[in-house]
LUMLOPA-556640 format. One line per 8 residues: number of its first residue (from 1); for each residue x negated, y negated, z of C-alpha. Coordinates in Angstrom, 2 decimals. Each point is the difference from the previous one (the first is absolute). Layout:
N
NUM = X Y Z; ...
This chain:
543
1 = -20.93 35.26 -17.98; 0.64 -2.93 2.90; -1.09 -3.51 -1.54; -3.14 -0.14 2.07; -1.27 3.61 -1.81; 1.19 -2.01 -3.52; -1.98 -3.11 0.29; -2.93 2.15 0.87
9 = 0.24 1.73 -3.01; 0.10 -2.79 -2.26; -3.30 -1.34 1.73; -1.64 2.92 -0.23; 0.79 0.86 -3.84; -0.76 -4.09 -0.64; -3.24 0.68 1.80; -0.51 2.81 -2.67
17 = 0.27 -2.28 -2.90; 3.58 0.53 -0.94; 1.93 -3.46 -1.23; 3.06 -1.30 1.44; 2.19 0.97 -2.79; -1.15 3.44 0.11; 0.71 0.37 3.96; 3.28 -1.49 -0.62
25 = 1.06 2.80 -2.56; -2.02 2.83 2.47; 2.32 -1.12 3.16; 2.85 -1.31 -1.58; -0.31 -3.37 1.76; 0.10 -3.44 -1.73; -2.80 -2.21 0.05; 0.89 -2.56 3.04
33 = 0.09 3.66 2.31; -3.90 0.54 -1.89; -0.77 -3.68 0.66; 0.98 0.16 3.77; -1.98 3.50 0.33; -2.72 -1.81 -0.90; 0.46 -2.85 1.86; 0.22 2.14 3.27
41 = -0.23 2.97 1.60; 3.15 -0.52 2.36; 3.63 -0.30 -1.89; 1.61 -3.04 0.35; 3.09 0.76 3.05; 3.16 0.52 -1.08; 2.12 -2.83 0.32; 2.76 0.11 2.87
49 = 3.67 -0.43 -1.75; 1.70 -2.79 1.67; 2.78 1.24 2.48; 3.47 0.22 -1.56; 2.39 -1.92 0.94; 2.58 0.98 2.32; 3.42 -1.45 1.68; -1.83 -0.39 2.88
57 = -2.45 -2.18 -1.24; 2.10 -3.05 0.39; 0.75 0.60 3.85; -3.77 0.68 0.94; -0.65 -3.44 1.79; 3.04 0.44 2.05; -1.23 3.16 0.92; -3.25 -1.31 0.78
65 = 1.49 -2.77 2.19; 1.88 2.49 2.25; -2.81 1.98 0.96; -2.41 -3.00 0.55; 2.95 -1.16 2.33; 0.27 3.19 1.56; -3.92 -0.25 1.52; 1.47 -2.73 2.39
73 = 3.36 1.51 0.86; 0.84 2.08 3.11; -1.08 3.92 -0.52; 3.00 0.99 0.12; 2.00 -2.61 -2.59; -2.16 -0.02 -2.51; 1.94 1.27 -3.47; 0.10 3.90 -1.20
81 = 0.19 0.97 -3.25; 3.74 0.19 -0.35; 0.40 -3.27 1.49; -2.13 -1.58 -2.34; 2.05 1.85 -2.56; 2.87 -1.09 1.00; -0.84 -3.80 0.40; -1.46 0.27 -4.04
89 = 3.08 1.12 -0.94; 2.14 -2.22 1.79; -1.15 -3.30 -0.27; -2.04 -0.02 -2.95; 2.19 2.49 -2.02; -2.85 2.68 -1.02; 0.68 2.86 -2.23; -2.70 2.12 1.61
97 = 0.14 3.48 1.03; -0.64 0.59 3.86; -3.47 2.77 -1.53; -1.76 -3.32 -1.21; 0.46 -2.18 2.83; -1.27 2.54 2.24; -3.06 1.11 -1.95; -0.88 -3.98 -0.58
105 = 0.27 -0.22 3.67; -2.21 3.29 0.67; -2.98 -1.38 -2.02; 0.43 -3.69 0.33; 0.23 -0.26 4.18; -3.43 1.44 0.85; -1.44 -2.72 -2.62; 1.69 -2.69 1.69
113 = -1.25 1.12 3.53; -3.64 -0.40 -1.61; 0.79 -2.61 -1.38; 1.24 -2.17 3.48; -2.81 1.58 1.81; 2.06 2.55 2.26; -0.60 3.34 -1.25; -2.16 1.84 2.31
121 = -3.51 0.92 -1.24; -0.64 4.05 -0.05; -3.98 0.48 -0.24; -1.83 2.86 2.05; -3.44 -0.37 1.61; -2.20 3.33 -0.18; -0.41 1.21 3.31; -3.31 1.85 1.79
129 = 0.59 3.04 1.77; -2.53 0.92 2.95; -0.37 3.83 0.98; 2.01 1.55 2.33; 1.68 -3.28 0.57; 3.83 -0.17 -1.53; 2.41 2.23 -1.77; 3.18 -0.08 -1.47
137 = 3.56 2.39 0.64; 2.60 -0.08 -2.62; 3.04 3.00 -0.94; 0.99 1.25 -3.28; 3.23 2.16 -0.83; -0.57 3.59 -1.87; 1.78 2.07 -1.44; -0.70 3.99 0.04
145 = 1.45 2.86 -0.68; 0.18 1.62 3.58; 1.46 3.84 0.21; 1.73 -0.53 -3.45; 1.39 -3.19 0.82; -0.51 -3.58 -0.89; -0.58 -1.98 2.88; -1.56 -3.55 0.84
153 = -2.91 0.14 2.33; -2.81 -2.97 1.43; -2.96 -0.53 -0.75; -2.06 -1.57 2.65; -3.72 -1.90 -0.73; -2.83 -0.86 2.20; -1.95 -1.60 -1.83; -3.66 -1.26 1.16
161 = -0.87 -3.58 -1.56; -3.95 0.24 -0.57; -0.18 3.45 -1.96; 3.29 0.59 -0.44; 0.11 3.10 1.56; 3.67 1.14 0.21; 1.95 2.65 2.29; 3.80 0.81 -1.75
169 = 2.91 2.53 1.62; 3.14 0.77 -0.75; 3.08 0.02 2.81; 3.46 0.23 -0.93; 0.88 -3.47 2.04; -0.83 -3.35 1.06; 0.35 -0.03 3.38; -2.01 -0.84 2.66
177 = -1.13 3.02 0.94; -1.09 0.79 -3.69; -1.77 -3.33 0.44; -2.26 0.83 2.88; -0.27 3.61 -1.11; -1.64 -1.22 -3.08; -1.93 -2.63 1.42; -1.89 3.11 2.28
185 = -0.49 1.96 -3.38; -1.85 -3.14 -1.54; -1.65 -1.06 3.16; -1.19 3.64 0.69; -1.44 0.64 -3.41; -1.94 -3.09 -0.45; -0.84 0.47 3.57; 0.21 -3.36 1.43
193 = 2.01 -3.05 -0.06; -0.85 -3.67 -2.05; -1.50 -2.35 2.05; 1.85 -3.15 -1.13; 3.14 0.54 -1.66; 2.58 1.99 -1.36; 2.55 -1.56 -2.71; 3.80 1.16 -0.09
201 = 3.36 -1.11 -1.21; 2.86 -0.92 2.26; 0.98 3.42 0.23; 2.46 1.03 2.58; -1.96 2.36 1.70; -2.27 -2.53 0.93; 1.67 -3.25 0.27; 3.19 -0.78 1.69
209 = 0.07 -3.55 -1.40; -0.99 -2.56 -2.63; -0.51 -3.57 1.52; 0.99 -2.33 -2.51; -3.09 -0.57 -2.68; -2.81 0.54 2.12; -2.24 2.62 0.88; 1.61 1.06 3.44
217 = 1.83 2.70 0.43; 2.09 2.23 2.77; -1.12 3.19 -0.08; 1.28 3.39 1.36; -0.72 0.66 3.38; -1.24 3.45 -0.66; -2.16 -1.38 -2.82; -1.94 -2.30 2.03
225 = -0.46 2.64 2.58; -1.59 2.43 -2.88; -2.45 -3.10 -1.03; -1.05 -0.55 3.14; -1.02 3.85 0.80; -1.98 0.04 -3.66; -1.22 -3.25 0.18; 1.54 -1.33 -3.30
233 = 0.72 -3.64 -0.97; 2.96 -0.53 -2.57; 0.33 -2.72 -2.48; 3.23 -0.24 -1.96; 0.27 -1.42 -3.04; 2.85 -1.88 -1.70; 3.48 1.23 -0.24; 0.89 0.99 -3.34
241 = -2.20 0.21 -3.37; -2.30 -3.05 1.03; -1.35 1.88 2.47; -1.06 2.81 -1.75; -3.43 -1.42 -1.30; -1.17 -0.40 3.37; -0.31 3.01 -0.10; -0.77 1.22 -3.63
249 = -2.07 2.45 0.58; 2.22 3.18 1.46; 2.52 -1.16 -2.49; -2.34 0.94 -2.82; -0.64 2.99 1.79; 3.35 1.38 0.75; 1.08 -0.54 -3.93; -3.51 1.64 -1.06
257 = 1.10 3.06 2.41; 3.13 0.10 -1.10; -1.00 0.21 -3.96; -2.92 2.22 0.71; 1.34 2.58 2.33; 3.84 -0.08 -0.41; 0.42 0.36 -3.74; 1.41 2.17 -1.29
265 = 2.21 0.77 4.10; -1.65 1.98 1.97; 2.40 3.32 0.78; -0.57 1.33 3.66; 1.52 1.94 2.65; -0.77 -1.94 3.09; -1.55 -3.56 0.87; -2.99 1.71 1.51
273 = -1.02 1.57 -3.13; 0.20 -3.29 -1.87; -1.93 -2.03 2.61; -2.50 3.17 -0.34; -0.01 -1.36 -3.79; -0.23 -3.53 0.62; -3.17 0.53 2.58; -1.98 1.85 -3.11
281 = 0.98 -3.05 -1.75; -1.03 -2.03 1.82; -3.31 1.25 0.51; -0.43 0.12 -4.27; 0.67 -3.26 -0.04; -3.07 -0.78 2.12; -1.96 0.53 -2.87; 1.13 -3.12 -1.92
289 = -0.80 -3.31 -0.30; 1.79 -3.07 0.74; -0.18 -2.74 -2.88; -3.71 -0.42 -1.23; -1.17 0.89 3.41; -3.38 1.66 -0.44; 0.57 2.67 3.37; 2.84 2.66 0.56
297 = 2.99 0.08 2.12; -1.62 2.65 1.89; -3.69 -1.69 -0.19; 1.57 -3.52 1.52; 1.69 1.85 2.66; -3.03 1.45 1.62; -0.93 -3.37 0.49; 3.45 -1.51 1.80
305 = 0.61 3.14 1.88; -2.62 -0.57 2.74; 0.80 -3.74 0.29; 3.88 0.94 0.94; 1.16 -0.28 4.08; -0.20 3.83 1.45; 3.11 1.44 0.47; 1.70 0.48 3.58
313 = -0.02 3.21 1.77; 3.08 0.43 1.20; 3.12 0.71 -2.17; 2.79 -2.42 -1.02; 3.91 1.37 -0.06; 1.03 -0.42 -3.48; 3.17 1.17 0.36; 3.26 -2.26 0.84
321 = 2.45 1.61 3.31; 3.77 0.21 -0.14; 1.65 1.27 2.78; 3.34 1.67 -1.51; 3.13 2.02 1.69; 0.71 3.30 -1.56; 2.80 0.33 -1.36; 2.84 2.99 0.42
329 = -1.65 1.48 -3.87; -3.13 0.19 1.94; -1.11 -2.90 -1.86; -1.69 -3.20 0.26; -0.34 -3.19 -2.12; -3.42 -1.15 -0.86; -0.04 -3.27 -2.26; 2.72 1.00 -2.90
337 = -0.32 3.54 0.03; 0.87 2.74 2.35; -2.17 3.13 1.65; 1.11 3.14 1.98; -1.41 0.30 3.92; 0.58 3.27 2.53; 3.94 0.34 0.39; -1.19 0.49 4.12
345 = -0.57 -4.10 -0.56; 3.33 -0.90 -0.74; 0.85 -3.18 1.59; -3.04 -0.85 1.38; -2.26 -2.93 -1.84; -3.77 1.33 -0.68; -3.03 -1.77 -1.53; -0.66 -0.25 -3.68
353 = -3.41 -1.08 -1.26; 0.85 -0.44 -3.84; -3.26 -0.36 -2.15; -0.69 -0.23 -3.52; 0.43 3.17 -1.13; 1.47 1.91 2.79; 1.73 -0.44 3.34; -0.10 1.69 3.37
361 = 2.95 0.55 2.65; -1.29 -0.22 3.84; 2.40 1.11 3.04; -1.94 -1.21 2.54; -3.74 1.03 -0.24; 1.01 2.97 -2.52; 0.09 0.10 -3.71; 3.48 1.48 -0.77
369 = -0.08 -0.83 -3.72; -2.05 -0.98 -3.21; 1.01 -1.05 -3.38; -1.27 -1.02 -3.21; 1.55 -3.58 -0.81; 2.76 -0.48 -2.47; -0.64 -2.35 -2.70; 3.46 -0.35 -1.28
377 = 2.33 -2.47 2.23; 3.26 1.87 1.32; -1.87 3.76 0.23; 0.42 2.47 2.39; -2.62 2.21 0.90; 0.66 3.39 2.09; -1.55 2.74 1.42; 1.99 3.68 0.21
385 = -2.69 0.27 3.15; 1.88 -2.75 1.95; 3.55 1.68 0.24; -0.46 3.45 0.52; 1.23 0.44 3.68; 2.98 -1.96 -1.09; 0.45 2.28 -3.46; -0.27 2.86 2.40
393 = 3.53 -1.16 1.87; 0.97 -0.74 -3.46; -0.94 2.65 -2.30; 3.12 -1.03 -2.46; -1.82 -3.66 -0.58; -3.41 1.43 -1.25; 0.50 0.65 -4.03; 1.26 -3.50 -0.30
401 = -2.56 -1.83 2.04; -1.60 -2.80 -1.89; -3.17 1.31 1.79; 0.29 3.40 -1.63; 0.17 -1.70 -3.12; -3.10 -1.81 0.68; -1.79 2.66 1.12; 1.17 1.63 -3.03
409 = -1.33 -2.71 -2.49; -3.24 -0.36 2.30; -0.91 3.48 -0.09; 0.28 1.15 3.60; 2.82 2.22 -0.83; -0.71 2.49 -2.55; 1.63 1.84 -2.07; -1.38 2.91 2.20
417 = 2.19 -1.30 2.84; 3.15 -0.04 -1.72; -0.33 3.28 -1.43; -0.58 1.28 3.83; 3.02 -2.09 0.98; 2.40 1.70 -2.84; -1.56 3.23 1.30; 0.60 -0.79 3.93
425 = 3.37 -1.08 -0.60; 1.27 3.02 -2.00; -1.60 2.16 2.93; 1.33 -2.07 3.04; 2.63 -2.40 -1.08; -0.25 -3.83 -1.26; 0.16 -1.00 2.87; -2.62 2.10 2.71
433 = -2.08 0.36 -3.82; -0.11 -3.60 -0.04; -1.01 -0.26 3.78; -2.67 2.10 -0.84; -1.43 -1.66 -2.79; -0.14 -3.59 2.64; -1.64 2.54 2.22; -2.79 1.03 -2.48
441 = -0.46 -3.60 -0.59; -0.56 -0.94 3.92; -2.90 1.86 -0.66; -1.60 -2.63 -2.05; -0.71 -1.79 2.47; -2.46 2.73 1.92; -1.40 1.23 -3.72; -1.03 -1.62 -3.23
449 = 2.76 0.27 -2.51; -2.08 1.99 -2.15; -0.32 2.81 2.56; 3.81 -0.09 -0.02; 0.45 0.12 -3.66; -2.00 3.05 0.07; 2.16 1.38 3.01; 3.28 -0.64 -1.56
457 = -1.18 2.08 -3.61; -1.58 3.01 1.79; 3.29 -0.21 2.17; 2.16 -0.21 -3.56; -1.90 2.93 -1.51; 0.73 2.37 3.15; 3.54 -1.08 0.12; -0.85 -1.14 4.32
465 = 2.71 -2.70 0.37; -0.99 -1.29 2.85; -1.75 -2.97 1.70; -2.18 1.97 1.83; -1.22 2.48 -2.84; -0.88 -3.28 -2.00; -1.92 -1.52 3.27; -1.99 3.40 0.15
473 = -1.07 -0.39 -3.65; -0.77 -3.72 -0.08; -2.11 0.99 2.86; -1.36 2.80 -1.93; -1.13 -2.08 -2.66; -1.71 -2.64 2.53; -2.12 2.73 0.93; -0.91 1.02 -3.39
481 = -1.51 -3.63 -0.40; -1.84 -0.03 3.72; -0.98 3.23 1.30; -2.27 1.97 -2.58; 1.18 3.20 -2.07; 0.00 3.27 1.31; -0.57 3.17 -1.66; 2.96 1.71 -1.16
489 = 1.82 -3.79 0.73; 2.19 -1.02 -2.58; -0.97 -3.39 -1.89; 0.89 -3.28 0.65; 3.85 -0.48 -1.61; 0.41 3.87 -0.57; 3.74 1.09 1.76; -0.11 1.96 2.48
497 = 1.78 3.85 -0.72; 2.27 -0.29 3.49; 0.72 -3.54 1.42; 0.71 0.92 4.38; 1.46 -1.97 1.98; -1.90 -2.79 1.94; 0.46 1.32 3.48; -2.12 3.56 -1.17
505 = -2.20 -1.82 -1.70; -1.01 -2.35 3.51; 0.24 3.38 1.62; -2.52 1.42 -2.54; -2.08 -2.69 -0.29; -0.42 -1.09 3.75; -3.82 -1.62 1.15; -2.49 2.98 1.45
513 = -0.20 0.01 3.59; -3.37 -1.13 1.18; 0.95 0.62 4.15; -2.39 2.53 1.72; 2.17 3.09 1.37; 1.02 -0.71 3.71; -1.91 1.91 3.21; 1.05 1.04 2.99
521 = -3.74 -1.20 1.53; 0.86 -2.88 1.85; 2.79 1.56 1.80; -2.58 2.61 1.30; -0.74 -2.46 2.65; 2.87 0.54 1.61; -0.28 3.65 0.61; -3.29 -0.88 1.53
529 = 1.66 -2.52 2.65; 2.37 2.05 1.01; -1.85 3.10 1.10; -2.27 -2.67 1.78; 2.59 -1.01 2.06; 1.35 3.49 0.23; -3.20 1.42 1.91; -0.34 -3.22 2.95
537 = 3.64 0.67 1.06; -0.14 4.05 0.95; 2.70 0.33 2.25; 2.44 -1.51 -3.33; -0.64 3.24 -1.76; 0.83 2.07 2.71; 2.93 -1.37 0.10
């Protein structure tokens, strides 16, 4: 038992009637440890040791007397710990090791700071919070587990000050665009903006510039632009840790996500699904309270949301332009990584709008290409799609394409298409089968792949190796799925018995004629005006 739980033994039992010598032999304690039980409740403390000696102990006050001289020397002469090292060993002939001299120094410098008066004073004021007035923006690195690999993601906070009412997603960058993208998320789901203030770190996204130790700051062009259309006013804190009490309150909260939600790591197949995750989230953590606050998240919420500025109407482009060339691959480069356009666009320069999570490739006023954004830095990402008319000229380059392999490892090219490509090119040749495989897949861009899939294995099961059989029966099965069942129609993926060819079956399956059948009426007429003027002019017929 601890001494506390012994001395209140022996008070109790002498309470009882039992004699000292008796609750000596019971405990096993001599009679100055009975004496003090009864004296007091509390045990005596335990005496500190005094500190042993040490080598050191002798070159203390010099030590002392360099760092006291050190408050008045220039910042940048004042003496490290090696130097003061040095100078112990040197001219006052110390046999110290370097480990003891710096520790001494570790502990014994912030004392002397107190001690002079110049060590800064850390204390923090509580702070009031009014609804719908201020907020708080902070970022927070995951990790998950995203299509079987481990990968290191953001986690962005929007944090409302008065209930504490927070909005999280997860983008694979940092970047501007991620920046505003999220903001609109937050913005939209709380439905309105803070009336006062929003508080941020010097984060590049935002500002372009620290000025010296005061509050102002340069800030992205772009930035200021996207404050001004939402109305928001930014207040930065302090660079670096001091700074990050000013705005406590999303730090909490992005460690209290992170422990809740993220452990053990999440394993998904796409961002989307995980932000899908981290909305339900968010919404169960609505139900808790903050502290030994009496109300809900959710209940103080209900309060602020009316009280926040309305959003604006019209939208705000998120997403960051680049204007690059494309390059002879068909290529072109889009922060570090690298994305396949048209091959028709080679040469020319054409309008990217990158975003968080995706990009899109303008030529002009058109959309000529869309892709989902790479995460890793140095990636390529292809499509098969974009280099077909060239693949057509060059039917020898298409089983080495990086594209195919892509498409392979995507899932837009089947196992179903290469056992219809072995087939074609037993029947025609590698070569012509290979231009007929590029041939079935120009049709992906008039039908859903899906339709061709189902094309290319009724086509494989009635041995048709050609492009045209396989565009009759994609077709086929596009019916299935719009135009409702017939009687004696075969079902929805069933093979046909005989694939035709798709000339017989246009011929066979041309649009009814609606046209009413043509009359000879109106040229009646005719017959009647000319054996009018037949009967004035007599004399005419005699002749």
């Amino acid at each position: 038992m601890s001494k506390v739980e012994l001395y209140a033994a022996i008070r109790r039992y002498h309470r009882g009637g039992m004699s000292m010598r008796e609750l000596e032999r019971k405990h096993g304690v001599t009679w100055r440890t009975v004496r003090k039980a009864l004296d007091s409740a509390w045990p005596e403390p335990r005496k500190k040791l005094p500190p042993r000696a040490t080598a050191l102990d002798p070159y203390k006050p010099v030590i002392d007397g360099i760092l006291r001289g050190d408050l008045d020397a220039p910042r940048k002469q004042r003496h490290t710990v090696t130097r003061i090292f040095q100078r112990l060993v040197d001219e006052h002939g110390a046999d110290v090791s370097y480990g003891m001299v710096r520790y001494y120094i570790a502990a014994r410098k912030p004392e002397i700071l107190v001690e002079s008066g110049k060590a800064p004073l850390e204390a923090f004021v509580p702070q009031t919070h009014h609804p719908g007035h201020e907020a708080e923006v902070d970022f927070g690195d995951v990790t998950i587990r995203l299509a079987g690999e481990l990968v290191t993601c953001y986690l962005f906070s929007f944090r409302l000050s008065y209930s504490g009412k927070a909005v999280h997603r997860v983008f694979a960058s940092c970047g501007q665009e991620a920046f505003f993208e999220r903001h609109v998320h937050a913005l939209r789901t709380l439905g309105g903006v803070p009336r006062s203030k929003v508080r941020y770190d010097n984060l590049k996204a935002a500002v372009a510039r620290v000025l010296g130790l005061s509050r102002a700051r340069v800030e992205a062009h772009r930035w200021i632009a996207f404050k001004s259309h939402f109305g928001i006013e930014s207040f930065y804190c302090r660079p670096g840790v001091e700074g990050a009490h000013e705005k406590g309150g999303v730090e909490g909260q992005i460690g209290y996500f992170r422990h809740n939600h993220f452990v053990p790591v999440p394993e998904v197949a796409s961002l989307a699904e995980l932000n899908e995750m981290v909305e339900q989230w968010d919404l169960q953590d609505d139900a808790r309270r903050i502290g030994a606050r009496s109300w809900t998240v959710a209940e103080c919420f209900a309060l602020e949301q009316p009280l926040l500025m309305p959003l604006p109407e019209e939208p705000f482009e998120t997403g960051r332009l680049f204007t690059p060339r494309v390059d002879r691959y068909g290529q072109i480069p889009v922060r570090t990584n690298r994305y396949s356009v048209p091959i028709r666009l080679i040469g020319k320069r054409v309008r990217v709008i990158l975003h968080a999570s995706h990009l899109v490739v303008h030529d002009q006023n058109a959309e000529v290409a869309r892709h989902e954004r790479l995460i890793a830095k140095g990636a390529v990402r292809l499509k098969l799609d974009h280099y077909l008319e060239v693949l057509v000229r060059k039917p020898g380059a298409f089983p080495g394409s990086t594209a195919l392999e892509q498409a392979r490892s995507a899932g837009k090219f089947t196992p179903v298409h290469d056992a219809w490509w072995a087939q074609v090119q037993k029947v025609h040749g590698e070569r012509d089968g290979t231009r007929a495989l590029i041939e079935v897949l120009l049709l992906g861009r008039h039908l859903p792949h899906e339709h061709i899939v189902a094309g290319l294995a009724a086509a494989l099961r009635a041995r048709a190796m050609t492009a045209d059989a396989v565009a009759l029966e994609a077709r086929k099965a596009a019916q299935t799925e719009t135009e409702p069942a017939l009687a004696g129609r075969p079902l929805p993926g069933t093979p046909s018995a005989n694939v035709t060819s798709f000339h017989e079956w246009k011929l066979s399956h041309l649009p009814p004629d609606t046209r009413p059948l043509p009359s000879v009426t109106p040229y009646d007429q005719l017959l009647r005006r000319r054996r009018a003027s037949g009967g004035d002019h007599p004399e005419r017929e005699a002749q």
